[in-house]
ROKEGU-449023 format. One record per residue (C-alpha): residue number from 1; x, z negated, y. Coordinates in pm, whole numbers, plus 50000, padded with zeros to 5 digits. Each point is the difference from the previous one (the first is absolute). Example, Ala and Ser with C-alpha at 12.3 -4.5 7.8 and 13.67 -1.06 7.14 Angstrom:
<pts>
[1,[51230,49220,49550]]
[2,[50137,50066,50344]]
</pts>
This chain:
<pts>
[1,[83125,02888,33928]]
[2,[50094,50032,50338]]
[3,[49689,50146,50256]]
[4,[50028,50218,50284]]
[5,[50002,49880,50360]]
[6,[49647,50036,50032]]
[7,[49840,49891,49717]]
[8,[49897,49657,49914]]
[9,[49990,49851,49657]]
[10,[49733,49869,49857]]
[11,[50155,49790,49697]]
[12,[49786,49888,49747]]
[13,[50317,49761,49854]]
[14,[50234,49816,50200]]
[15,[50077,50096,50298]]
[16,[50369,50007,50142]]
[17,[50091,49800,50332]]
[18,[50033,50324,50242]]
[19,[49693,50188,49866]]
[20,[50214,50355,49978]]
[21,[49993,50055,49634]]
[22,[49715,49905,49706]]
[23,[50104,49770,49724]]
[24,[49938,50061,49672]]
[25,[50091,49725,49760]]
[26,[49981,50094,49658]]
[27,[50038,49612,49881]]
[28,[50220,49906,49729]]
[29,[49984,50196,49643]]
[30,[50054,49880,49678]]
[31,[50194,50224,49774]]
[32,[49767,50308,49907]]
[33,[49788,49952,50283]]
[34,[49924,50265,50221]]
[35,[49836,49998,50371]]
[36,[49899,50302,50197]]
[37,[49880,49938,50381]]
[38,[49851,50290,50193]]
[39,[50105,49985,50383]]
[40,[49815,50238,50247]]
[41,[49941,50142,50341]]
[42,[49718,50115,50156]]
[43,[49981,50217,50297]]
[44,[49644,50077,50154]]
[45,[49866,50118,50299]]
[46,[49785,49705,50016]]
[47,[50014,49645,49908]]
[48,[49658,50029,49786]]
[49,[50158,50314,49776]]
[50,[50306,49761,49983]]
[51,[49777,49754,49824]]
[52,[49829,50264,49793]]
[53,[50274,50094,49870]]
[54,[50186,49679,49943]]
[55,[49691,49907,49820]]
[56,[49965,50336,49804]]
[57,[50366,49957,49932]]
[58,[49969,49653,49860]]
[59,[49750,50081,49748]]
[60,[50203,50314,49869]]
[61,[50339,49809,49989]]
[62,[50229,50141,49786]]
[63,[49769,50318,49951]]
[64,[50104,50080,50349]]
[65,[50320,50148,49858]]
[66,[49853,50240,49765]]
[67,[49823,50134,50276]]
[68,[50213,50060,50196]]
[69,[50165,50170,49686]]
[70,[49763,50224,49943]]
[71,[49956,50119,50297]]
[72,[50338,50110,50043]]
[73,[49963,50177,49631]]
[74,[49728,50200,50140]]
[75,[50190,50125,50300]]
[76,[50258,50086,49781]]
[77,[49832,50161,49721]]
[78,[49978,50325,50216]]
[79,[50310,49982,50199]]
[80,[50271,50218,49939]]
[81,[50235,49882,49705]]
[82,[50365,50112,49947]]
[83,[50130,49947,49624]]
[84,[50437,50015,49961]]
[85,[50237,49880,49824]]
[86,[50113,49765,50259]]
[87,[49810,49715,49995]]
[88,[50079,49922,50370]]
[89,[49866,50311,50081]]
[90,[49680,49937,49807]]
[91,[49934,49643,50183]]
[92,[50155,50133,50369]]
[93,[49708,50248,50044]]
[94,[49681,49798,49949]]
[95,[50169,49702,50196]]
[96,[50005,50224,50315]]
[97,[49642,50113,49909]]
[98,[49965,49629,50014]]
[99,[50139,49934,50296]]
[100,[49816,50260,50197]]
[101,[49688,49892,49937]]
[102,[50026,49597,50017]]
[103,[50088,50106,50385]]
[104,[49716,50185,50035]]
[105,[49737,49859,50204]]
[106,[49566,50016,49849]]
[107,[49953,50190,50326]]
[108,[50284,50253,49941]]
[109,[50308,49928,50214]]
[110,[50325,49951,49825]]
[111,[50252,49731,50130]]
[112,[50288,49838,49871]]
[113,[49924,49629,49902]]
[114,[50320,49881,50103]]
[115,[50054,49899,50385]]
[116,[49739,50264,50142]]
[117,[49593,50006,50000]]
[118,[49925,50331,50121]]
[119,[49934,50345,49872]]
[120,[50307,50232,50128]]
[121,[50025,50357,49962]]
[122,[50311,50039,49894]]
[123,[49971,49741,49776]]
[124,[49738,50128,49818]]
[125,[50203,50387,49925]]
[126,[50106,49813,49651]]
[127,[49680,49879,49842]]
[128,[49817,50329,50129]]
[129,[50260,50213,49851]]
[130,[50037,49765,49678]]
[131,[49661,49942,49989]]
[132,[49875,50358,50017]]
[133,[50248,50091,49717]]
[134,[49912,49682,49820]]
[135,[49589,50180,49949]]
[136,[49884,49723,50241]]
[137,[49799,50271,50265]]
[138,[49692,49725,50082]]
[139,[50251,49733,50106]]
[140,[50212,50263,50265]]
[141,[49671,50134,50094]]
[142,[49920,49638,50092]]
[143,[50316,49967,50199]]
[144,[49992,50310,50158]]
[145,[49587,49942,50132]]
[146,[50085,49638,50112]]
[147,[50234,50116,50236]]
[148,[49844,50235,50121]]
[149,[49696,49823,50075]]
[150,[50213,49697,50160]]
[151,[50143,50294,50233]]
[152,[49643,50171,50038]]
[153,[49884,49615,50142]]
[154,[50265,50000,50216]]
[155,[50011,50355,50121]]
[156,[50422,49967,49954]]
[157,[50228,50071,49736]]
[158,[50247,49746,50013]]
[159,[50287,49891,49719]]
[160,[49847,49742,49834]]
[161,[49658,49813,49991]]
[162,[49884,49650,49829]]
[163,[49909,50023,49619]]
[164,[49662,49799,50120]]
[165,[49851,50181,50293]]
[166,[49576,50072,49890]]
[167,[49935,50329,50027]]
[168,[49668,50120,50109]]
[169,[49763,50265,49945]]
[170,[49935,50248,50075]]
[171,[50341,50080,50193]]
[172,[50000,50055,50314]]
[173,[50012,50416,50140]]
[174,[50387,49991,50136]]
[175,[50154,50303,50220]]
[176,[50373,49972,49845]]
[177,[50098,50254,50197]]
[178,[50090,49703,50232]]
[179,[50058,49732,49774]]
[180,[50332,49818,50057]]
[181,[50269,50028,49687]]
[182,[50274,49953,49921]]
[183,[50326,50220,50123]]
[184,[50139,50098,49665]]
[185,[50075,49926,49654]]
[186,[49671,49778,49924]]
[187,[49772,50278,50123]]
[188,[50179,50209,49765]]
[189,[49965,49784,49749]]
[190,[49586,49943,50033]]
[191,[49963,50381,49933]]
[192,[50263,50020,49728]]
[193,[49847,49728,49784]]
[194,[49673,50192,50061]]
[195,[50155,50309,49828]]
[196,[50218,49736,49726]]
[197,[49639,49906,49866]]
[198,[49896,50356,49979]]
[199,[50244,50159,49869]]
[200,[49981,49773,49707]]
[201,[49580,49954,49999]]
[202,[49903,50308,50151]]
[203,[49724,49847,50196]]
[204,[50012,50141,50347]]
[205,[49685,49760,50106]]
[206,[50189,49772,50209]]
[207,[50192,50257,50175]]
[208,[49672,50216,50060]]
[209,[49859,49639,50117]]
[210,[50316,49911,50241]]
[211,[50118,50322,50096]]
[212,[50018,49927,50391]]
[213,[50163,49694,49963]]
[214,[50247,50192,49754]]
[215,[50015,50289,50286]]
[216,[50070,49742,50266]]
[217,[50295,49795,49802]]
[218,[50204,50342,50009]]
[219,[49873,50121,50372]]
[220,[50052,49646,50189]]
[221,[50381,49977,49863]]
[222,[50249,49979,50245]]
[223,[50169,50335,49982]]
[224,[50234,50125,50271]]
[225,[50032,50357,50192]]
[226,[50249,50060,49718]]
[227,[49837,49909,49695]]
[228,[50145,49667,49955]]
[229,[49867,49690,49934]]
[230,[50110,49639,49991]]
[231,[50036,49762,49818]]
[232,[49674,49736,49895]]
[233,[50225,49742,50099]]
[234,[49854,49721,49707]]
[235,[50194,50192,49689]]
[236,[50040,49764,49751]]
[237,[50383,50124,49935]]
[238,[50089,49897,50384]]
[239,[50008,49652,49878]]
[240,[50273,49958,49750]]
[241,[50250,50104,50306]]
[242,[49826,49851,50309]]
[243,[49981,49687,49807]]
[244,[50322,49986,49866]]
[245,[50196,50090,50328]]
[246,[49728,49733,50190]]
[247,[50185,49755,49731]]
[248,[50348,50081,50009]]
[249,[50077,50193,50353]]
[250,[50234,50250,49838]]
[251,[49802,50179,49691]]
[252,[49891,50279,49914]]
[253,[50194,50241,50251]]
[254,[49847,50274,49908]]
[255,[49579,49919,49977]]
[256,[49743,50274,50181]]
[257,[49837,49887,50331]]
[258,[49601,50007,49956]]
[259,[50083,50121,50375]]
[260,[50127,50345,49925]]
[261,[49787,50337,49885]]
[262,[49916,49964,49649]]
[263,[50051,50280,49699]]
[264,[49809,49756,49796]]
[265,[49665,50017,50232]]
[266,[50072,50395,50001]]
[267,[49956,50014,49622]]
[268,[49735,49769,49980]]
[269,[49741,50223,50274]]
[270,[50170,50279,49830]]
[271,[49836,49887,49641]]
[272,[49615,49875,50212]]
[273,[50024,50314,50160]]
[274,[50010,50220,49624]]
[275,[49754,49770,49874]]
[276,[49758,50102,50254]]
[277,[50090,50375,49982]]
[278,[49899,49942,49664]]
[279,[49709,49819,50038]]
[280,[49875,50229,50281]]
[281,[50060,50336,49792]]
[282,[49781,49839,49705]]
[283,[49698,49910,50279]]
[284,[50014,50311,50156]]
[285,[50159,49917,50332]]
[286,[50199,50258,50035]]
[287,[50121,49961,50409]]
[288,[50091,49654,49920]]
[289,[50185,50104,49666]]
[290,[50195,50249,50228]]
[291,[50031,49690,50269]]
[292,[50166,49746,49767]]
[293,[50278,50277,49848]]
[294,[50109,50065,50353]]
[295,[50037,49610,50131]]
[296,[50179,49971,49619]]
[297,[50209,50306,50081]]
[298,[50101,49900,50360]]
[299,[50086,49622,49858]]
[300,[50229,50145,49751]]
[301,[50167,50244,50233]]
[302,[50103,49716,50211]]
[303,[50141,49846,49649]]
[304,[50193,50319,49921]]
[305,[50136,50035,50363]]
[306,[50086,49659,50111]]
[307,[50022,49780,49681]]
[308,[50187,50231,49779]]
[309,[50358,49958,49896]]
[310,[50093,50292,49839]]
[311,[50384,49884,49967]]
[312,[49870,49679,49789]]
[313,[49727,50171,49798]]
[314,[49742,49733,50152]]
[315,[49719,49926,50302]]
[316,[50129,49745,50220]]
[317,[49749,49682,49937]]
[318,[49965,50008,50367]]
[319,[50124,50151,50305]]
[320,[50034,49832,50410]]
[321,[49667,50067,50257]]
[322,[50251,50176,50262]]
[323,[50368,50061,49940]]
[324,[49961,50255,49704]]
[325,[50183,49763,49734]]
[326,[49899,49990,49616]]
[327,[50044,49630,49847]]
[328,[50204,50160,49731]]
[329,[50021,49665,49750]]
[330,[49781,50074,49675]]
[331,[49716,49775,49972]]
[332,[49855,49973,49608]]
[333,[49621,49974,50132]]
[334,[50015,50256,50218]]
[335,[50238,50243,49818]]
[336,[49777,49941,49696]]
[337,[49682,50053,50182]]
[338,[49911,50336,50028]]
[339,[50041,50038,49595]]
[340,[49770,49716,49961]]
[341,[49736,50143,50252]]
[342,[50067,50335,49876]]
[343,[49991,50113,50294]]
[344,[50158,50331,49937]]
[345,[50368,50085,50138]]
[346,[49968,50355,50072]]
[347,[50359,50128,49831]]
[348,[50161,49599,49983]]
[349,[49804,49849,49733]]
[350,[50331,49856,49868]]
[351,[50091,49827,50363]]
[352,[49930,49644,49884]]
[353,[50248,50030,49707]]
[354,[50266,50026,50279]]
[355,[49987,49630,50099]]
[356,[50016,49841,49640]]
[357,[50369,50089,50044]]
[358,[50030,49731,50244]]
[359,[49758,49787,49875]]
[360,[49986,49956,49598]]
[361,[50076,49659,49864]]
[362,[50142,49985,49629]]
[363,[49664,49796,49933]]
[364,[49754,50315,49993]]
[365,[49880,49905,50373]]
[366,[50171,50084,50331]]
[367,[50118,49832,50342]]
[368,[49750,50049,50294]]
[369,[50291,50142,50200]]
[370,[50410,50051,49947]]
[371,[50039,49621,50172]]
[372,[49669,49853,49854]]
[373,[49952,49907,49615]]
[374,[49659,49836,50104]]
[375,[49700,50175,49920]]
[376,[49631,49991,50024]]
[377,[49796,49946,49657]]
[378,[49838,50354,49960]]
[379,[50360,50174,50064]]
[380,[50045,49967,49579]]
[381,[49680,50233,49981]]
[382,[50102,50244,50244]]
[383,[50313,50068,49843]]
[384,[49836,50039,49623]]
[385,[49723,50230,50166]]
[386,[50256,50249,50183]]
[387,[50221,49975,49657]]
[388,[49681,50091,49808]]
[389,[49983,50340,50168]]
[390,[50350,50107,49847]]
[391,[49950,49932,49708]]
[392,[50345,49912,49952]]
[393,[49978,49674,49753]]
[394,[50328,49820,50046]]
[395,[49948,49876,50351]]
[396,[49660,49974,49962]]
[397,[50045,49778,49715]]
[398,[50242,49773,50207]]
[399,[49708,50011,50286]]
[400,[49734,49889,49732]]
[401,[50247,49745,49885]]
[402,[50027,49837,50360]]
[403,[49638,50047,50081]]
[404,[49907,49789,49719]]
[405,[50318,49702,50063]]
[406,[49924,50013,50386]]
[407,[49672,49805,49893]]
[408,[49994,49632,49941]]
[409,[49927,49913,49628]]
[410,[49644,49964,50067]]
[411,[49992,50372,50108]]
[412,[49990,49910,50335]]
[413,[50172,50191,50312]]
[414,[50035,49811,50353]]
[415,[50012,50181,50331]]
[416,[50389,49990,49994]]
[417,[50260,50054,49820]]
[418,[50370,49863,49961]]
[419,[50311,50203,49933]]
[420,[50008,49840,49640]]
[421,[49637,50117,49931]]
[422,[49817,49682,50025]]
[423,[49757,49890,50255]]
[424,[50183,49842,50322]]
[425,[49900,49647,50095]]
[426,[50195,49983,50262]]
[427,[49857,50284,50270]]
[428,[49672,50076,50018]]
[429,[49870,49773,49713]]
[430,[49946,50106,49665]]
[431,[49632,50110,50095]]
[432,[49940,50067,49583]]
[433,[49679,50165,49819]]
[434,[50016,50281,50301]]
[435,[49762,50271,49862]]
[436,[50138,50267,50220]]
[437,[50333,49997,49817]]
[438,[49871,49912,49624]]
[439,[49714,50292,50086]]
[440,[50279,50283,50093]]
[441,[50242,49901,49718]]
[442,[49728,49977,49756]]
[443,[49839,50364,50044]]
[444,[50452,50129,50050]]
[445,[50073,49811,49669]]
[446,[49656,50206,49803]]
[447,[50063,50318,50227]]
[448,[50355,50021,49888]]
[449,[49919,49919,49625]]
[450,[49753,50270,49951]]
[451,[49994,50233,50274]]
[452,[49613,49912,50063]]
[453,[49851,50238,50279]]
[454,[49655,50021,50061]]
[455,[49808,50352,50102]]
[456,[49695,49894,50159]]
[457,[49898,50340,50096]]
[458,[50001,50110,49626]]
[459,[49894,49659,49864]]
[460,[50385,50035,49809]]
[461,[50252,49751,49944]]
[462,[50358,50137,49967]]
[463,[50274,49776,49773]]
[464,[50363,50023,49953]]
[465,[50127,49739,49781]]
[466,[50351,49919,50022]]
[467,[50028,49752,49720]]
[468,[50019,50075,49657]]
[469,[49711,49786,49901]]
[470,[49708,49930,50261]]
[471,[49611,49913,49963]]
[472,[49819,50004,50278]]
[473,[49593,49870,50005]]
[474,[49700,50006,50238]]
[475,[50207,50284,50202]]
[476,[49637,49987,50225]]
[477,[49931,50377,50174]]
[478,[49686,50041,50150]]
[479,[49717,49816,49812]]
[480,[50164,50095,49618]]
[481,[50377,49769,49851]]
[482,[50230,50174,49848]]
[483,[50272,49847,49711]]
[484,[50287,50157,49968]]
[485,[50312,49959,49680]]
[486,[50303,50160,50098]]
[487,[50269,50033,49765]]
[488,[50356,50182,50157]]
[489,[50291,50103,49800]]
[490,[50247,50182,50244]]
[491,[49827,50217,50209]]
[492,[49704,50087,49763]]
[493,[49703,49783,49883]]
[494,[49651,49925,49971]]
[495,[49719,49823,50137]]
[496,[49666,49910,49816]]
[497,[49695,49969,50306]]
[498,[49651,49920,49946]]
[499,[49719,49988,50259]]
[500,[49749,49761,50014]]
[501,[49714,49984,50296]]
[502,[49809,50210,50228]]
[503,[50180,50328,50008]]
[504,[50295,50202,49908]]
[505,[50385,49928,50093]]
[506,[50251,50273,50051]]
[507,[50300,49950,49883]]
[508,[50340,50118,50077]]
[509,[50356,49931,49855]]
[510,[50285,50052,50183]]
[511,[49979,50338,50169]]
[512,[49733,50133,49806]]
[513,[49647,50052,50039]]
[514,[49696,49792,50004]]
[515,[49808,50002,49660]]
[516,[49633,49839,50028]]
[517,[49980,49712,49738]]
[518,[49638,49921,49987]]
[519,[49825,49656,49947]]
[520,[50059,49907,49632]]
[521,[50280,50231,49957]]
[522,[50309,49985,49851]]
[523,[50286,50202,50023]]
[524,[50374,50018,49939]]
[525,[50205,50244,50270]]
[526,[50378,50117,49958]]
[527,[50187,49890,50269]]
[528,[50351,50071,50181]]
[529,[50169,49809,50268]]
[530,[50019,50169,50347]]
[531,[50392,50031,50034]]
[532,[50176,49750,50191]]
[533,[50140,50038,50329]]
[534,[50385,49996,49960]]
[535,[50107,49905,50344]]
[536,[50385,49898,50119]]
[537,[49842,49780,50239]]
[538,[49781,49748,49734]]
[539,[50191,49683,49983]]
[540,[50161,50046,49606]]
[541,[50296,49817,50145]]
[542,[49974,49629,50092]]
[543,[50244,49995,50268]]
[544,[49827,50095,50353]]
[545,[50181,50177,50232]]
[546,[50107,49840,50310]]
[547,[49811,50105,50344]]
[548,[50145,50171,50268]]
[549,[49796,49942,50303]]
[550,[50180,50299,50174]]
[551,[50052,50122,50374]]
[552,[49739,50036,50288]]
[553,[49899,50354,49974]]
[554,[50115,50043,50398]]
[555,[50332,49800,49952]]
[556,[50297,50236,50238]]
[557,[49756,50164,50194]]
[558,[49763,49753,50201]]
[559,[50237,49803,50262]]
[560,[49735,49741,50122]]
[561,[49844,49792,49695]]
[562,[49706,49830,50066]]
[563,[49923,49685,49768]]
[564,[49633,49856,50031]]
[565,[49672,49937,49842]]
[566,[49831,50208,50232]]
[567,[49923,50347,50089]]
[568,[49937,49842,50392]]
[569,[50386,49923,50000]]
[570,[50116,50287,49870]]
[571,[49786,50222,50213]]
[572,[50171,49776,50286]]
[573,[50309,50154,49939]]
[574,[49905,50370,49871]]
[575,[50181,50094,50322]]
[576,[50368,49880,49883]]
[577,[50262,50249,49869]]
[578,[49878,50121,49630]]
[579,[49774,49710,49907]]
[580,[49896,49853,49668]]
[581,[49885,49684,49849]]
[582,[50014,49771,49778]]
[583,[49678,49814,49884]]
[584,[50055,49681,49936]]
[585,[49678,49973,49788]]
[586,[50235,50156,49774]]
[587,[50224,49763,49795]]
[588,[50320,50230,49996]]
[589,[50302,49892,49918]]
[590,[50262,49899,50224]]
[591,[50240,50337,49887]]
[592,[49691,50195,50102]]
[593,[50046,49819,50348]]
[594,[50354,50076,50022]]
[595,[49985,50349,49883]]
[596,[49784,50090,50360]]
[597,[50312,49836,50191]]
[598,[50301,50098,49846]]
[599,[50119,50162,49681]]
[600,[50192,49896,49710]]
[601,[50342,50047,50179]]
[602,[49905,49812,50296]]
[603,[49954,50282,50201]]
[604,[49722,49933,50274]]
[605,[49661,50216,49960]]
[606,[49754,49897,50253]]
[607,[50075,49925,50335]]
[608,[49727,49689,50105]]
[609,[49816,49787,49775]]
[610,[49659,49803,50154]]
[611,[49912,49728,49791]]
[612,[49633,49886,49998]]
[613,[50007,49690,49754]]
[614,[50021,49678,50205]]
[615,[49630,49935,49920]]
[616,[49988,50173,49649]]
[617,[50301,50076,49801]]
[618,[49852,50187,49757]]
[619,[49857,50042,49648]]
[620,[50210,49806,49767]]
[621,[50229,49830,50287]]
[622,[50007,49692,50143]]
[623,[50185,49950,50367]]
[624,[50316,49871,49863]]
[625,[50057,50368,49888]]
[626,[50028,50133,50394]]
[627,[50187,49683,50099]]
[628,[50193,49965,49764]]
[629,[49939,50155,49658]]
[630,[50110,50341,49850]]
[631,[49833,50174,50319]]
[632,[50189,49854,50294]]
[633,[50322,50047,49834]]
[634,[49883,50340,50004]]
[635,[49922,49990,50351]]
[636,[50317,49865,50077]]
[637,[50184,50271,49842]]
[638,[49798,50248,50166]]
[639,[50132,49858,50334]]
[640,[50362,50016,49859]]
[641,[49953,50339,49966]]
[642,[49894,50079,50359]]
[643,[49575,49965,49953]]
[644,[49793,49857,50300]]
[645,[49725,49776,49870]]
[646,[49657,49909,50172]]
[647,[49754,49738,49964]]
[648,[49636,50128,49999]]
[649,[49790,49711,50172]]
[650,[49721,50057,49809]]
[651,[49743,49723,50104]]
[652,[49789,50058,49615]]
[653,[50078,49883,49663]]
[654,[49865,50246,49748]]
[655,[49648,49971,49978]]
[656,[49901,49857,49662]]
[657,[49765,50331,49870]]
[658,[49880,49808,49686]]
[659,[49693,50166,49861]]
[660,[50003,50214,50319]]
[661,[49855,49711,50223]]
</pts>
């Protein structure tokens, strides 16, 4: 049994020569014979609780096993249960709920077990939402206190903390009108998993208890004069493509820079903001209910005006800091993003359809981009979530089917993803057991099987089953459980619910009404499917369409083009004949390039080019392509053609903006 780095063993048989591993010999057995050795490790905070509990475990033995049995019975017994006819199905969903909680920390902070040792927010989105849905309120609550205490201590609300830090009390009084945070996306997140645990407990203590530091994760985000903010610059999906081209120096050509202005952080604060709206209508605050629609409003304005492409039926994932440019290249996390949020699309809640055009694989999951069939592990769930919401059961079906064979046969989902669906080993590790991922795909596989919506301000539970035969158990809302028997032929069925606990459940089926089911009652409601979306753009075909990148938006009428990182350089040169730039924080193409210089007949558009790219060549290109890739043969031809090109001596590389240090 090979130990980790820094543990030693302790061998109670023979020991091997380098002292890594324990020995177990079982001896030599006659025929019938059977041996059974128990090998353990203990981790303590002390060496005198080690030896407690060495001892305590030598004297149970054996019995040690059953305990631990138990105790996992118990936390199951009031967990929520899904019953199918897929058997898959039935052992996928408590293996997550599994999952979750073995990485969850006595002291509350989730982490994955793999590679990392600290509590991340981001990380934690999965077992909160899975969790929550799962009936598991204490353990969230637990999650959601412990880091807010760790920030309280430290008067900061960073990304991550330890999964050990002691937390005294009483906390200390903190003005977080001043506390650092962080610039997007994980402040977000802090108030949205807030509002994930309500919606499904309907306890509003810990947001009554942490409002200001809720307040001051939406307030301290970085949000420009326009209503746009960046991106975090730690997204888990940046990896698959800044590890792979770090690897291989020519793919993908077509990945987002964490560098740009992000639609993804604009749907996030969107969401935090409409939780606190909500939140601050219930508790009577009024002015600040009034102060949290208008930053939403002015956040999605910017979206509509300067993210939108209407001609491609989709928001551009993310757009350049100066020259006006959209990165125009679907992106499956982003795209999906606002339908998993529900953040609300004011008039395009069908936008992130558009992309699965470009992006469906004929295994049920997708491509991160056109170029890139790698794929972070929660992508699966993201897809089956925004299928859910059409209703529409062939694709969704394919989705469910490569959610489940994404996962390794132990149920498992690492933090990427190959083109063929199994975890890479070769970038990025295999970083397995990742709770984030399992968490997200868990509550997408249950959300998508019965339409499960909690109403926390009606204590009501909505379901929409879109299987012919589903059971659902311990579906936990409030303080009562509610088991549910749904039986669908066609459109119509019915579903048998009883109530057992504190108080009453409403509950609604399909469109219809709630209808209070009190404790120790049972009832049997009629029920019709919500109609399904039929939509031209859901992906019935398995053949994606090819992307066209397209032309710069001022290609034939700007005659000086301007291509740099930064908004310095191009302000440099503002004063040229009919400016424009190119960011090359974008990864465009190298047609997109050409397009700006000449057209498709060779005919000569712009007049000078001014290249700023001897220190960074841009997203998604190494030098060789400006000395003697795709883009100097472009530049050369430009030249042909008459073009004058200058060299911008700009004395900076781009300045790495990770995490917005």
């Amino acid at each position: 049994m090979p130990l980790p780095e820094a543990a030693q063993a302790v061998n109670k048989g023979v020991p091997d020569a380098a002292g890594s591993s324990v020995a177990c010999p079982l001896g030599t057995l006659k025929p019938g014979e059977s041996l059974a050795k128990l090998a353990y490790m203990v981790v303590a905070p002390s060496a005198e609780q080690a030896d407690a509990e060495e001892q305590r475990l030598g004297e149970v033995g054996f019995g040690v096993l059953q305990e631990s049995r138990d105790w996992w019975q118990e936390w199951y017994g009031d967990a929520l249960a899904v019953e199918t006819p897929d058997e898959r199905i039935n052992e996928f969903v408590p293996i997550q709920q599994y999952l979750c909680r073995i990485q969850q920390a006595e002291a509350g902070g989730y982490s994955p077990m793999y590679m990392y040792t600290t509590c991340w927010v981001r990380d934690s989105n999965g077992p909160v939402r899975f969790m929550t849905q799962t009936g598991k309120f204490e353990e969230v609550r637990r999650y959601l206190d412990y880091y807010y205490a760790c920030c309280a201590q430290a008067k900061r609300i960073p990304m991550n903390w330890p999964l050990d830090l002691p937390v005294k009390t009483p906390l200390p009084t903190v003005d977080w009108s001043n506390a650092p945070t962080e610039r997007a996306e994980v402040a977000s997140f802090l108030i949205l998993q807030h509002y994930w645990y309500w919606k499904q407990s309907g306890d509003l203590t810990p947001i009554k208890e942490h409002w200001e530091y809720l307040r001051r994760n939406l307030l301290g985000q970085h949000v420009d004069e326009q209503g746009r903010l960046p991106f975090h610059g730690d997204e888990t999906y940046r990896f698959p493509g800044y590890q792979i081209f770090e690897a291989t120096q020519k793919e993908p050509t077509d990945w987002v820079s964490m560098d740009l202005l992000s639609a993804d952080s604009a749907w996030e604060y969107i969401a935090a903001a409409g939780a606190l709206q909500t939140w601050a209508k219930m508790l009577g605050k009024s002015d600040e209910a009034a102060e949290y629609e208008r930053l939403a409003r002015r956040v999605r304005d910017a979206l509509e005006r300067d993210f939108r492409m209407p001609d491609r039926g989709y928001y551009a994932p993310a757009i350049s800091d100066f020259s006006g440019e959209q990165y125009r290249y679907p992106f499956a996390n982003i795209s999906l993003g606002p339908a998993w949020l529900d953040a609300g699309l004011d008039g395009q809640s069908w936008s992130w359809l558009r992309p699965l055009d470009y992006l469906w694989k004929d295994s049920g999951t997708l491509k991160t981009t056109p170029g890139c069939g790698y794929y972070v592990g929660m992508t699966p769930g993201y897809l089956v979530w925004a299928l859910a919401t059409t209703r529409n059961p062939a694709p969704l079906r394919q989705a469910i089917e490569g959610l489940l064979d994404a996962a390794s046969p132990a149920a498992e989902y690492a933090e990427m993803i190959a083109p063929n669906d199994d975890p890479t080993d070769k970038h990025w590790g295999k970083n397995r057991i990742r709770p984030w991922e399992g968490g997200i795909n868990g509550e997408a596989l249950v959300k998508a099987l019965s339409g499960l919506q909690a109403n926390p301000e009606r204590r009501g539970v909505r379901l929409d089953p879109s299987i012919p035969k589903l059971t659902l158990r311990n579906i936990r809302v409030g303080d009562s459980f509610l088991d549910a028997e749904c039986r669908l032929e066609g459109d119509d069925g019915t579903v048998l619910v009883s109530v057992r606990g504190a108080h009453p459940i409403g509950v609604g089926l399909g469109v219809l009404d709630l209808v209070e089911i009190k404790p120790g009652e049972s009832r049997k409601l009629p029920f019709h499917r919500v109609p399904q979306v039929a939509l031209s753009t859901l992906p019935w075909s398995p053949a994606p369409k090819p992307f066209d990148y397209g032309d710069p938006t001022f290609a034939g009428q700007a005659r000086t083009i301007v291509v740099t990182w930064s908004k310095d350089t191009f302000a440099a040169h503002k004063g040229r004949p009919l400016p424009a730039a190119i960011d090359t924080k974008i990864a465009f193409p190298p047609e997109y390039l050409a397009a700006a210089l000449y057209d498709a007949a060779g005919k000569r558009r712009a007049d000078t080019l001014i290249l700023d790219v001897a220190k960074y060549p841009g997203h998604c290109k190494t030098a060789g392509f400006w000395s003697e890739g795709e883009g100097r043969k472009i530049v050369d031809r430009f030249t042909a053609l008459g073009g004058k090109v200058e060299q911008h001596p700009n004395p900076r590389d781009k300045p790495g903006d990770l995490f917005g240090e």
